[in-house]
Residue frames as qw, qx, qy, qz and C-alpha x, y, z in Angstrom:
[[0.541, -0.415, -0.612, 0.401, -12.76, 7.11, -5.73],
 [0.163, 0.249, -0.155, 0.942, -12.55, 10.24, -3.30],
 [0.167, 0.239, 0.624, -0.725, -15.11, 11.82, -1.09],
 [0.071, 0.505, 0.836, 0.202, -18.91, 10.55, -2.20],
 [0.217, -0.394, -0.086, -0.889, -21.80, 13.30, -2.62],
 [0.671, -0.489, -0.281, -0.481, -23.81, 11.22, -0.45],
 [0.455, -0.566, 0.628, -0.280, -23.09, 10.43, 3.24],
 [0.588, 0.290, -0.754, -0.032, -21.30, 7.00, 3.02],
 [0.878, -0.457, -0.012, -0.143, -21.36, 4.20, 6.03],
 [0.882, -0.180, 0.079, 0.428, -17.89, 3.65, 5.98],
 [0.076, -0.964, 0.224, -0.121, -15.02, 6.67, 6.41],
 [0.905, -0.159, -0.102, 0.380, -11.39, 6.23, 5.98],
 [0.208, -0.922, 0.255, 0.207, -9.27, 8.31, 7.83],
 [0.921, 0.038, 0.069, 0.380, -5.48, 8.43, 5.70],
 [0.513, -0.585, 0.148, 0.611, -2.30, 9.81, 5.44],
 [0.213, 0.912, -0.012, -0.349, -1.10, 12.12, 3.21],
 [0.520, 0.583, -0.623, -0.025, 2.16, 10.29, 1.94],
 [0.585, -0.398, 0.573, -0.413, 1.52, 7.17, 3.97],
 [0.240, 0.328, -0.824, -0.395, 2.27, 3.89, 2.55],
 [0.018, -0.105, -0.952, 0.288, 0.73, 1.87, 4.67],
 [0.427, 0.468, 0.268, -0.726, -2.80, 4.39, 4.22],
 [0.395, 0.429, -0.510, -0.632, -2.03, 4.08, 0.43],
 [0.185, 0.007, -0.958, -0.219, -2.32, -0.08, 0.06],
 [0.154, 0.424, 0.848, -0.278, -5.70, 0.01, 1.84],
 [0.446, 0.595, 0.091, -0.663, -6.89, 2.89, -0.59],
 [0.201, 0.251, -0.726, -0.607, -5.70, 0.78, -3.37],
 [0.119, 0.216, 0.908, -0.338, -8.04, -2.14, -1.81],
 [0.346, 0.666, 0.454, -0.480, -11.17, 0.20, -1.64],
 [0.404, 0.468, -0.448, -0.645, -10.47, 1.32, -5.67],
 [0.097, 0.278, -0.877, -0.381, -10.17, -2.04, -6.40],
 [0.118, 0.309, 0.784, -0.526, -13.77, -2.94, -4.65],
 [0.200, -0.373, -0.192, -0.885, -15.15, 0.44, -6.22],
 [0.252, -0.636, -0.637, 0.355, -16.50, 0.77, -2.30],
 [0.052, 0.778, 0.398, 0.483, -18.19, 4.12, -1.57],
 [0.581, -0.520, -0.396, 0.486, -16.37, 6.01, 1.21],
 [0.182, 0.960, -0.076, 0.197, -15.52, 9.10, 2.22],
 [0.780, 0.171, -0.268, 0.539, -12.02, 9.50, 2.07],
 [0.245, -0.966, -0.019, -0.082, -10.52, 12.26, 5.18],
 [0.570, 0.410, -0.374, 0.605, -6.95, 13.55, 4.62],
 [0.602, -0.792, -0.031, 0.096, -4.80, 13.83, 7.83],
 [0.591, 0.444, -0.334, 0.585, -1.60, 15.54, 8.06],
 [0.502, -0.354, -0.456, 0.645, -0.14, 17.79, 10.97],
 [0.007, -0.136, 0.039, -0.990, -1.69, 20.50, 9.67],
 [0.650, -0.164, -0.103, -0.735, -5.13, 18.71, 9.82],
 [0.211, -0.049, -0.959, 0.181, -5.97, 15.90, 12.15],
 [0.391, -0.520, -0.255, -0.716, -9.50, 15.90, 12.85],
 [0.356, -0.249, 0.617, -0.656, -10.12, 16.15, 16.94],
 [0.820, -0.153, 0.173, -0.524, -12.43, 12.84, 16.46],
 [0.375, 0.585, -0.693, 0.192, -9.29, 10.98, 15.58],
 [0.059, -0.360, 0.674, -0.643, -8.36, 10.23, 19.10],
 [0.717, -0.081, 0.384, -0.575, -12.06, 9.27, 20.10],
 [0.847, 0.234, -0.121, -0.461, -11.70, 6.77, 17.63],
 [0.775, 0.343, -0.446, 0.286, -8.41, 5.39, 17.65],
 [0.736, -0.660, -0.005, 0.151, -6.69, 4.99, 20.96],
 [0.734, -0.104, 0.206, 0.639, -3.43, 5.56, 18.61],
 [0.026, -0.840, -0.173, 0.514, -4.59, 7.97, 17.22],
 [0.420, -0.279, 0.676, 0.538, -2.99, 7.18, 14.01],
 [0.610, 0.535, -0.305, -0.499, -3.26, 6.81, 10.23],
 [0.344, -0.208, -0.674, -0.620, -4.95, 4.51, 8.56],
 [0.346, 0.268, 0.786, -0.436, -8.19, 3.94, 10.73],
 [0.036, 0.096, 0.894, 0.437, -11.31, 2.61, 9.22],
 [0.333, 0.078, 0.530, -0.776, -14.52, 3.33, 10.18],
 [0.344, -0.183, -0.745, -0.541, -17.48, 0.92, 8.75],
 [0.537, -0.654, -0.253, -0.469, -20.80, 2.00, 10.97],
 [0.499, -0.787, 0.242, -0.270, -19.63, 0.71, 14.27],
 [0.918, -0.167, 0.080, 0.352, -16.84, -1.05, 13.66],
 [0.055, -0.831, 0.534, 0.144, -12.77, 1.13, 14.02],
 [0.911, 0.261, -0.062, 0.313, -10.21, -0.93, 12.21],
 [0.157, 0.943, -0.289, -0.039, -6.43, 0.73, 12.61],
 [0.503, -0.441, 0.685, 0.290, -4.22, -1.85, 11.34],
 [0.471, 0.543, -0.281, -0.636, -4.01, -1.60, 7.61],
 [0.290, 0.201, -0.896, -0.270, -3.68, -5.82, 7.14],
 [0.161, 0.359, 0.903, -0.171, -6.75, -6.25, 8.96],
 [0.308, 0.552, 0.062, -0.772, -8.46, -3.65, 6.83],
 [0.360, 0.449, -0.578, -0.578, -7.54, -4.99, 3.76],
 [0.079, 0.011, -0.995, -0.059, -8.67, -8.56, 4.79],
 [0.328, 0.482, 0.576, -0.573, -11.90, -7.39, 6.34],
 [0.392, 0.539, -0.213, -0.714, -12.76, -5.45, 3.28],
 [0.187, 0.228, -0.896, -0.331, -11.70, -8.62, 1.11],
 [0.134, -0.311, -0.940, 0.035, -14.31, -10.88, 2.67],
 [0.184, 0.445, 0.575, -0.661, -16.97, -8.02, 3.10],
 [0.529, 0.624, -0.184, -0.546, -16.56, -7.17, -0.58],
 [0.652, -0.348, 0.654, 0.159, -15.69, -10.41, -2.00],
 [0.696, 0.545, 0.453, 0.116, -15.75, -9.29, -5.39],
 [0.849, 0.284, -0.442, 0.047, -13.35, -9.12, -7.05],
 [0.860, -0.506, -0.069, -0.004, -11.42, -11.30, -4.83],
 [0.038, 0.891, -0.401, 0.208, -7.78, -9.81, -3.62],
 [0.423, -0.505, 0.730, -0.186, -6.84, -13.33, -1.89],
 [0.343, 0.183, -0.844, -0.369, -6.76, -16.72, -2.89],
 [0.722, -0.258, -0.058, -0.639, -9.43, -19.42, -2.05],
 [0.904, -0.145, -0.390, 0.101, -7.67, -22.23, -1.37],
 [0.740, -0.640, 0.023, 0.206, -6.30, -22.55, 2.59],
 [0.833, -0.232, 0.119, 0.488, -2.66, -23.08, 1.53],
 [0.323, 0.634, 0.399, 0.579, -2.69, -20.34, -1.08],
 [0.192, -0.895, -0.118, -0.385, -3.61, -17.82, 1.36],
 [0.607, -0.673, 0.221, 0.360, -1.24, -18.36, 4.52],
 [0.563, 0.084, 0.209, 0.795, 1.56, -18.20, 1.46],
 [0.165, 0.793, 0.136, 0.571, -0.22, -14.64, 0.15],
 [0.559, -0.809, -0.160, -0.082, -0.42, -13.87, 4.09],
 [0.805, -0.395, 0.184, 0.403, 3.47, -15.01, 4.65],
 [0.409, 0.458, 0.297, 0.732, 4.20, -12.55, 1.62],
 [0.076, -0.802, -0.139, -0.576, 2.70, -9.85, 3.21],
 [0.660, -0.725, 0.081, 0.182, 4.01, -10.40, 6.65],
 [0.653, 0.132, 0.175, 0.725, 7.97, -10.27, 4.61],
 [0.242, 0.674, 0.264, 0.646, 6.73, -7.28, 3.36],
 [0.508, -0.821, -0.119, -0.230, 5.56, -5.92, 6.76],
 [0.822, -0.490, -0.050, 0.286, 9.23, -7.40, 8.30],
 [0.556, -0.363, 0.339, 0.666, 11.98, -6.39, 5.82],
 [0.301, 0.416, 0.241, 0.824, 10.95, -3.88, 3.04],
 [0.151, -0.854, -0.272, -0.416, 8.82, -1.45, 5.12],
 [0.426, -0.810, -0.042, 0.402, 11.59, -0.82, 7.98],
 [0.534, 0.111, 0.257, 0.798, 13.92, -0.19, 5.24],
 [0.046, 0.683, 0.406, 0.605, 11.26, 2.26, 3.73],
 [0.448, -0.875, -0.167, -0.070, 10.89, 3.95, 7.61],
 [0.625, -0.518, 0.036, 0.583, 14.56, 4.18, 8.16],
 [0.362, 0.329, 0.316, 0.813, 15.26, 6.23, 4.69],
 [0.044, -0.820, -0.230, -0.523, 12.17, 8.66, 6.03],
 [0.558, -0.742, -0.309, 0.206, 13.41, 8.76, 9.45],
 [0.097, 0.896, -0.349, 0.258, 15.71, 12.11, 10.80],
 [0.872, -0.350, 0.217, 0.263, 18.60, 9.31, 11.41],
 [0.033, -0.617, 0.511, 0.598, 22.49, 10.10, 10.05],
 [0.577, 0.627, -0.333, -0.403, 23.09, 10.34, 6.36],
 [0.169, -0.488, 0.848, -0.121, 24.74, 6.71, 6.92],
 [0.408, 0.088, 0.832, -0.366, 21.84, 4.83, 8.27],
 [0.565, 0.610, -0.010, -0.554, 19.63, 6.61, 5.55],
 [0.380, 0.572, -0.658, -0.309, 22.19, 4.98, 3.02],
 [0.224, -0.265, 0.901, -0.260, 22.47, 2.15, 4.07],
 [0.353, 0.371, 0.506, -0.694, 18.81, 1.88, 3.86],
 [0.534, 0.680, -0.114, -0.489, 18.72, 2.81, 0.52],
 [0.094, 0.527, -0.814, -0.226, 21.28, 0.11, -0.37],
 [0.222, 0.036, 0.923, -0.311, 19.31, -2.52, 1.23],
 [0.478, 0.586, 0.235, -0.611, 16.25, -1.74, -0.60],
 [0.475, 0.710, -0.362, -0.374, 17.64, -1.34, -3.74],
 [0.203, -0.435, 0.872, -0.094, 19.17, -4.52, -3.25],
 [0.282, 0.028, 0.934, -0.218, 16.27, -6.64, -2.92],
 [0.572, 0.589, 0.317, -0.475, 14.24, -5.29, -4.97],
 [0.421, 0.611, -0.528, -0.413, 16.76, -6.40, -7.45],
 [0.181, -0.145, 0.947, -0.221, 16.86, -10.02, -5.87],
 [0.441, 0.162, 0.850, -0.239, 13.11, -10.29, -7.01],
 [0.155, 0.517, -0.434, -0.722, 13.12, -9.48, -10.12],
 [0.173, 0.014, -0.863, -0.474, 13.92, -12.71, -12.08],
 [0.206, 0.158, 0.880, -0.397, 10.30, -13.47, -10.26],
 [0.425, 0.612, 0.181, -0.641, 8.23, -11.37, -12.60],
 [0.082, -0.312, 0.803, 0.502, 9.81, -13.14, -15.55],
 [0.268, -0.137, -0.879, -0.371, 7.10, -15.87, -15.46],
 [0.142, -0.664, -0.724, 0.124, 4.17, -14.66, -13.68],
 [0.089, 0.800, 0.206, 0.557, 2.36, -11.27, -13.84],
 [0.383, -0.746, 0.240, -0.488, 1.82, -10.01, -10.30],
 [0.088, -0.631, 0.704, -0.313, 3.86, -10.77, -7.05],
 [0.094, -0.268, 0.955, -0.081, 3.92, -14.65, -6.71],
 [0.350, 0.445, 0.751, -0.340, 0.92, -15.13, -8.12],
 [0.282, 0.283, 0.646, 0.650, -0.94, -15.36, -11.77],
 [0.062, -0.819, -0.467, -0.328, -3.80, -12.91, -10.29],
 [0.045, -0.577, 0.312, -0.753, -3.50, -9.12, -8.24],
 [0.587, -0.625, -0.510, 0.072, -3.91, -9.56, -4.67],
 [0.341, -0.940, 0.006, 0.003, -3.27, -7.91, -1.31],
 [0.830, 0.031, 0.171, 0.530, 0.06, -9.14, -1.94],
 [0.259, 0.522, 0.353, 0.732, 0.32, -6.30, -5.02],
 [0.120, -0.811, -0.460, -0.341, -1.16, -4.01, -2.50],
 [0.537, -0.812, 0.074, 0.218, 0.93, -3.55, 0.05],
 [0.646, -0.055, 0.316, 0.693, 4.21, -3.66, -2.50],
 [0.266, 0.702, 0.545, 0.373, 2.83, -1.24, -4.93],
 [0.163, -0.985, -0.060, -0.020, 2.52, 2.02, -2.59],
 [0.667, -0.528, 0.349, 0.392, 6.20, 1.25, -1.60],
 [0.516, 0.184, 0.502, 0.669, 7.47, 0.72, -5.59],
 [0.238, 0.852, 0.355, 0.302, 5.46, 4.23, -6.47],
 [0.257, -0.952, 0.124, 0.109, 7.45, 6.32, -3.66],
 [0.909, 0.024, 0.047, 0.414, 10.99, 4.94, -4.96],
 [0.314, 0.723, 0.227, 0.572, 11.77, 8.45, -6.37],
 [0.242, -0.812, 0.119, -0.518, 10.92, 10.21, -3.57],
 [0.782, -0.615, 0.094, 0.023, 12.42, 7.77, -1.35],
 [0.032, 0.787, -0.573, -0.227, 16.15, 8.39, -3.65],
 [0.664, 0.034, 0.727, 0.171, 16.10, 4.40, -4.80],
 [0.602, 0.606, -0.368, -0.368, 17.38, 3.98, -8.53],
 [0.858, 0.040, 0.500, -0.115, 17.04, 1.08, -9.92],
 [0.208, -0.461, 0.699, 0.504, 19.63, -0.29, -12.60],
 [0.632, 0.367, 0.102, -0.674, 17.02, -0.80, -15.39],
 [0.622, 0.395, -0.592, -0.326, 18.45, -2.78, -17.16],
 [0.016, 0.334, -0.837, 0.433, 18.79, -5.35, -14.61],
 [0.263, 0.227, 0.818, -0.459, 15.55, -5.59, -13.56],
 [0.205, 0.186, -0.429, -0.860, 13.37, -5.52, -16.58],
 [0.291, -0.312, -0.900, 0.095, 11.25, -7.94, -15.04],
 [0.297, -0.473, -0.555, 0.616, 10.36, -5.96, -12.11],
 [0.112, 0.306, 0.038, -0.945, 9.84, -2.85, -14.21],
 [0.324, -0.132, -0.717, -0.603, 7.21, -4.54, -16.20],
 [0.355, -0.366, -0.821, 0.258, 5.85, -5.45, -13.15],
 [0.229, -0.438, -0.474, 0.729, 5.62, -2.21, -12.20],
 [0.241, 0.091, -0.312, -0.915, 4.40, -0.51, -15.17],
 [0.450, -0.384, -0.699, -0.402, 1.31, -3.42, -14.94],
 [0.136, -0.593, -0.530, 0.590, 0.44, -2.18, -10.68],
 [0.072, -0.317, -0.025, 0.945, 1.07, 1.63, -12.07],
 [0.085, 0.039, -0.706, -0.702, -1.29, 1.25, -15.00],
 [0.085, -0.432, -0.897, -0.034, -4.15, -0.61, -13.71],
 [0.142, -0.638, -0.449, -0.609, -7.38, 1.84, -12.63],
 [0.677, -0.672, -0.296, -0.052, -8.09, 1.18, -9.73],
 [0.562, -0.463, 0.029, 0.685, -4.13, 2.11, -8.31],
 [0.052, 0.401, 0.204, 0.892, -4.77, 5.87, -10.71],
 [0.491, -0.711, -0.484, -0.139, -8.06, 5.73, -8.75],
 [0.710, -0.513, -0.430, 0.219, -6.32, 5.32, -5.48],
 [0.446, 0.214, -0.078, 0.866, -3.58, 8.35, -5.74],
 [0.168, -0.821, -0.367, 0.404, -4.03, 11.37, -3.74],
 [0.571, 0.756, -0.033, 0.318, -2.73, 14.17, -5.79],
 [0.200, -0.851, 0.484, 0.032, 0.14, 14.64, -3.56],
 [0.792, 0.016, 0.599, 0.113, 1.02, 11.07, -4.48],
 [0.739, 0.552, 0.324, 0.207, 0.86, 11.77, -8.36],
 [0.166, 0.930, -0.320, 0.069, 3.43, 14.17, -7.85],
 [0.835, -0.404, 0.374, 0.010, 5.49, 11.64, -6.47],
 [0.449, 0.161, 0.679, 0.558, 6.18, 10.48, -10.49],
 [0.182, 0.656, 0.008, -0.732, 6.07, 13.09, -12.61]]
């Protein structure tokens, strides 16, 4: 992946250590779409930002004349514009469950993950980190008998968990290995795959050394 030699039709503005940036670059690896990828920190935010987004925010999408900046309707758009390989299931019921997985994900592991980065006391932070580390031992025994996150194939599911399980390190969550030997198998088949090597920014691959 990374920034094409030729002008691309489709431009994704992301964060620099942004989870929520990171599951829609896994998306576009897993596609092999052609984009051009534009890092944005606070040292660099590009002044057309703003025109584009009204938040002004990280992720935004940009596919000819269409702005996306909400990183589960990116990753669905993208699914059904590239519908190869497919990232969702095909049958109705199948999908509102992947969907109702990723809306959990969106409710109760990703404020945990925003309260550990936020400048709250060294309490809340804990706390945080307890909770986390918790639940990510609670879904363990799940990886016993299936590969990827409820489900025998990768999906967006795996995408939006993934960026979250790579930053553990940096986010001070240790896991009790022996415990969850499920879950690390799980994680050593996301970490492994191409397309999520692809997707890493290289501040990211420092992340895990």
């Amino acid at each position: 992946m990374g920034v094409v030699a030729k002008r691309s039709s489709m431009t994704f503005y992301t964060g620099s250590d942004d989870h929520y940036s990171h599951r829609v670059r896994i998306v576009l690896a897993e596609k092999g779409i052609s984009v051009d990828i534009i890092e944005v920190n606070d040292e660099h935010r590009p002044a057309e930002l703003a025109d584009l987004n009204p938040y002004n925010s990280v992720p935004t999408l940009i596919d000819r004349d269409l702005v996306l900046y909400e990183s589960k309707v990116m990753m669905e758009y993208l699914d059904e514009r590239f519908p190869h390989p497919p990232l969702l299931p095909v049958y109705p019921v199948a999908r509102a469950q992947s969907r109702l997985w990723m809306h959990r994900i969106e409710r109760e592991w990703c404020p945990m993950v925003e309260r550990i980065l936020s400048p709250g006391s060294k309490k809340e932070v804990e706390q945080a980190r307890k909770e986390l580390r918790e639940s990510l031992i609670g879904i363990s025994p799940i990886f016993e008998d299936i590969p990827f996150f409820m489900s025998e194939e990768f999906s967006l599911v795996d995408c939006c968990l993934a960026p979250i399980l790579w930053r553990l390190p940096a986010l001070g969550v240790e896991l009790p290995e022996q415990q969850v030997k499920p879950l690390m198998s799980y994680m050593e088949r996301l970490f492994a795959r191409d397309a999520f090597r692809a997707s890493l920014l290289e501040s990211e691959r420092e992340l895990r050394t």
